[in-house]
C-alpha atoms as a printed R data frame, in Angstrom:
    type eleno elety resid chain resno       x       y       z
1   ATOM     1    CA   UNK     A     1   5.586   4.855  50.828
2   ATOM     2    CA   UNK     A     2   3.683   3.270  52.478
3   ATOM     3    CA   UNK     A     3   1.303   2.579  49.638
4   ATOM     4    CA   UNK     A     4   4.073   1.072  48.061
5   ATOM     5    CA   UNK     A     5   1.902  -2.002  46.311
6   ATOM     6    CA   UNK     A     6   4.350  -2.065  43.091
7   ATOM     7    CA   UNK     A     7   7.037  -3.277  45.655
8   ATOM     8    CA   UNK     A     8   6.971  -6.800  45.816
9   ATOM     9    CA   UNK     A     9   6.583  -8.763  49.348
10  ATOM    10    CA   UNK     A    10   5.571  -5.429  50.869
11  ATOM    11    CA   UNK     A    11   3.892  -5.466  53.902
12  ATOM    12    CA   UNK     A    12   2.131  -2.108  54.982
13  ATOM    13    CA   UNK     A    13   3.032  -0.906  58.326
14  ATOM    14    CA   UNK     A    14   0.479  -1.248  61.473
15  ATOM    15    CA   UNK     A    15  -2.052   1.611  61.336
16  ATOM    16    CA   UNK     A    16  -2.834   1.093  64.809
17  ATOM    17    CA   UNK     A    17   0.581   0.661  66.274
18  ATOM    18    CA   UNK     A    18   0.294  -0.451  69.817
19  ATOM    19    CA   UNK     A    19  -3.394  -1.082  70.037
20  ATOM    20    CA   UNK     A    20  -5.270  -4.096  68.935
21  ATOM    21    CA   UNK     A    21  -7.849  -4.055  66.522
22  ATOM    22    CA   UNK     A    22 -10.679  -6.679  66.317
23  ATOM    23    CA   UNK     A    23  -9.378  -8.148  63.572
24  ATOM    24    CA   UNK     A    24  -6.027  -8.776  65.373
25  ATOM    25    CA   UNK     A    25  -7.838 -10.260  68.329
26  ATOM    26    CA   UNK     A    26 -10.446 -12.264  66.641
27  ATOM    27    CA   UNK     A    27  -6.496 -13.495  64.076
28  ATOM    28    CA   UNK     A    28  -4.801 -14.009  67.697
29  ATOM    29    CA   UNK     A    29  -8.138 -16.071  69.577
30  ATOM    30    CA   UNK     A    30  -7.463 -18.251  66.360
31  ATOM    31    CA   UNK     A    31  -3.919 -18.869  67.134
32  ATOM    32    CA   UNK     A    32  -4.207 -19.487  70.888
33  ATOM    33    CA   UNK     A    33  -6.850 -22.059  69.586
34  ATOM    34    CA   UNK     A    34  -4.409 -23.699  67.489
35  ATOM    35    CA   UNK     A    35  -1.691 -23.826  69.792
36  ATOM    36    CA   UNK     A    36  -3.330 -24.939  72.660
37  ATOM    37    CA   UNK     A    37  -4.757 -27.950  70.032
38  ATOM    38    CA   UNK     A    38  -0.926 -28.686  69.784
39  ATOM    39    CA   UNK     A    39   0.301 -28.498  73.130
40  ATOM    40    CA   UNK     A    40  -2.963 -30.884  74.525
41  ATOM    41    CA   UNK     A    41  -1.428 -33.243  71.619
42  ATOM    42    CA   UNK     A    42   1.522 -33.344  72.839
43  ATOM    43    CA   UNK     A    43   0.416 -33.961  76.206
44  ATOM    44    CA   UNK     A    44  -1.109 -36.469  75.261
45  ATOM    45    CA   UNK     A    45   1.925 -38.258  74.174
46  ATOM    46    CA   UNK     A    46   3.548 -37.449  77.078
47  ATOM    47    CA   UNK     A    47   1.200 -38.576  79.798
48  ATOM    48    CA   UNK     A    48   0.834 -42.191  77.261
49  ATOM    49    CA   UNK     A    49   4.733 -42.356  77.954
50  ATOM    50    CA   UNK     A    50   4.421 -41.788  81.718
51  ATOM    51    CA   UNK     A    51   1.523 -44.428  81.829
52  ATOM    52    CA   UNK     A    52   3.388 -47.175  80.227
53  ATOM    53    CA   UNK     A    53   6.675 -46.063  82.181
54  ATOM    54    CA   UNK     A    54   5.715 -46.061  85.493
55  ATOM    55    CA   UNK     A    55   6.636 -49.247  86.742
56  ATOM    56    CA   UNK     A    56   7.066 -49.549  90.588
57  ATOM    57    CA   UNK     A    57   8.046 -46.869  93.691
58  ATOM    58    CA   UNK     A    58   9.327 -48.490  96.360
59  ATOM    59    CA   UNK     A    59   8.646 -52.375  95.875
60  ATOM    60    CA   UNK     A    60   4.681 -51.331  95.255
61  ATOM    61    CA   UNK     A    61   2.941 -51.002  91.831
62  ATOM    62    CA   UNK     A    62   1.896 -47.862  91.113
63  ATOM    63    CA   UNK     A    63  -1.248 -47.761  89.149
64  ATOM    64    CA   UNK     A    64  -2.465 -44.961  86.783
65  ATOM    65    CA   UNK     A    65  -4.684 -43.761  89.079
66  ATOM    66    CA   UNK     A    66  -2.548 -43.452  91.879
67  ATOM    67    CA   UNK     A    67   0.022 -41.862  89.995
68  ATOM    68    CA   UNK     A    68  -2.820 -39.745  88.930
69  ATOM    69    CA   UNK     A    69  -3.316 -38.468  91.957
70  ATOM    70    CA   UNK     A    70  -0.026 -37.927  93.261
71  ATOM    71    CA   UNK     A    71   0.804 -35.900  90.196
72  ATOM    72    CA   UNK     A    72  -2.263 -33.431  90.840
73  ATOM    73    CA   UNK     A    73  -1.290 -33.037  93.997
74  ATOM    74    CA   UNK     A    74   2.047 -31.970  92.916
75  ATOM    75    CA   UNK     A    75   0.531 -29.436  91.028
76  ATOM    76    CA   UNK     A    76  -2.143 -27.928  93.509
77  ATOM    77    CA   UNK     A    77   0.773 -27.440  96.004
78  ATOM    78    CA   UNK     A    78   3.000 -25.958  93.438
79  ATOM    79    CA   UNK     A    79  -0.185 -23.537  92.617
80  ATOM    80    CA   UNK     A    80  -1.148 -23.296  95.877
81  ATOM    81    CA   UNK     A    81   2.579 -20.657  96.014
82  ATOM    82    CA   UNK     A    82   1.546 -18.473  93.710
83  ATOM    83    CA   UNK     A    83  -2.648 -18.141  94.169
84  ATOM    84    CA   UNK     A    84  -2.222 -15.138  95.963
85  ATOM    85    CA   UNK     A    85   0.077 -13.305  93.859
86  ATOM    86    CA   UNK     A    86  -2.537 -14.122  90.986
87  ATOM    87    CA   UNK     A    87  -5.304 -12.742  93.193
88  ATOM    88    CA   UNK     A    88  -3.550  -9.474  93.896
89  ATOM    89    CA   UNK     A    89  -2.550  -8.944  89.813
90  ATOM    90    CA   UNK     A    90  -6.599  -9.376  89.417
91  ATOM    91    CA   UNK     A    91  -7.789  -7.303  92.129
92  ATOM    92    CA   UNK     A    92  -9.783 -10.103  94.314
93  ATOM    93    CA   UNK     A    93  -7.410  -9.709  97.096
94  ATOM    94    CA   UNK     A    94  -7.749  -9.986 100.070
95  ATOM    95    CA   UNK     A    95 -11.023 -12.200  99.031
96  ATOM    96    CA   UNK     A    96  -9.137 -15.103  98.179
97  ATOM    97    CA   UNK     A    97 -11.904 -17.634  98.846
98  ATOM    98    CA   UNK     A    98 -10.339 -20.153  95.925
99  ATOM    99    CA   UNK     A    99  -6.515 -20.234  97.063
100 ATOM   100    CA   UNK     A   100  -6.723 -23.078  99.624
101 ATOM   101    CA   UNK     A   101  -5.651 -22.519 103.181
102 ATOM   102    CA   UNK     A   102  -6.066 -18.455 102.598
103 ATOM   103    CA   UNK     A   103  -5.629 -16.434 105.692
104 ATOM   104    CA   UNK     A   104  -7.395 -13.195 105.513
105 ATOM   105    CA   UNK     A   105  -4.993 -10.482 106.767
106 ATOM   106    CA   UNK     A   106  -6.120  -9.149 109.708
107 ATOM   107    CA   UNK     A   107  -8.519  -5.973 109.004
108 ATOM   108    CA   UNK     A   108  -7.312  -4.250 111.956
109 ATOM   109    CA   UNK     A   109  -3.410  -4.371 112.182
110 ATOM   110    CA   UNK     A   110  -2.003  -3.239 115.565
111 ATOM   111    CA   UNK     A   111  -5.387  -3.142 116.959
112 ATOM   112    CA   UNK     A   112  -6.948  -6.096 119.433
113 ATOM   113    CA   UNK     A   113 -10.547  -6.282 118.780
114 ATOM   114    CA   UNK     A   114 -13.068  -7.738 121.114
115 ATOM   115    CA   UNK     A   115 -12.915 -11.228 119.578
116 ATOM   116    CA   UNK     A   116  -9.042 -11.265 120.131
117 ATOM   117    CA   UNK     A   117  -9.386  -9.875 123.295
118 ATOM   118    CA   UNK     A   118 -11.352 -12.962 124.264
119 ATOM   119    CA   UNK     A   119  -9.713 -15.637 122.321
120 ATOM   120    CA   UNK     A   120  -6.050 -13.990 123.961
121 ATOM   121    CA   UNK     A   121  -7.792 -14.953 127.546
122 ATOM   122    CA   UNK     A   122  -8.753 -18.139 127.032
123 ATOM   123    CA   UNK     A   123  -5.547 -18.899 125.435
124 ATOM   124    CA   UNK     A   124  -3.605 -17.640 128.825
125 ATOM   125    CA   UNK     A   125  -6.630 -19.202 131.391
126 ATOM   126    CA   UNK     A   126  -5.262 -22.838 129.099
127 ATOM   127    CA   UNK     A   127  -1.693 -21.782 129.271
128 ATOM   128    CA   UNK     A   128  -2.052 -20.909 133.473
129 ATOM   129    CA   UNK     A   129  -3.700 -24.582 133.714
130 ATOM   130    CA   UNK     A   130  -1.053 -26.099 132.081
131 ATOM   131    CA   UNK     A   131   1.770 -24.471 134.257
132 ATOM   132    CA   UNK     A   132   0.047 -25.569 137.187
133 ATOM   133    CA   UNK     A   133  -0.447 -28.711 136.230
């Protein structure tokens, strides 16, 4: 052991036990490959199903397209949840310039700058007019 090649069905343990060789990678790439090949099958399938079972919403035909779009838009808002959270596990935050409607924190917590300063004046001169009004 482990050269045990008389044995039959042996398998020789991992020489490189918790790191991945090239080989592994290169066997794994292939797999994803194949899977994903699978998975966009059965997608398709599924979406053929959905097409021919759509039927009406509300008294109105929906058409493909329509349903289409409502579906992607399903989808952006459920990403739209977790864009940050991806952006902080890769490092680009706080430039989030993909994640749609991202706020930049604000660089200088507790701290009015000059701009907010200004914009916190107009704000009240537009809240006085409207209490006199």
């Amino acid at each position: 052991y482990p050269k045990c090649t008389q044995c039959p069905k042996f398998v020789e343990p991992d020489s490189t036990p918790g790191v991945m060789t090239w080989d592994e990678l290169l066997e794994h790439m292939d797999n994803l490959v194949s899977w994903g090949q699978d998975q966009i099958k059965g997608w398709h399938k599924q979406a053929s199903a959905l097409q021919m079972n759509q039927g009406s919403h509300e008294g109105t035909v929906v058409t493909a397209e329509v349903f289409d779009v409502m579906r992607r838009v399903q989808v952006q808002n459920k990403l739209a949840g977790v864009c940050e959270d991806m952006c902080k596990e890769v490092g680009a935050y706080p430039k989030c310039t993909q994640c749609p409607k991202f706020v930049e924190p604000d660089s200088t917590p507790g701290v009015m700058t000059w701009d907010e300063l200004l914009e916190h004046m107009d704000n009240l001169v537009s809240w006085g007019q409207d209490q006199i009004k």
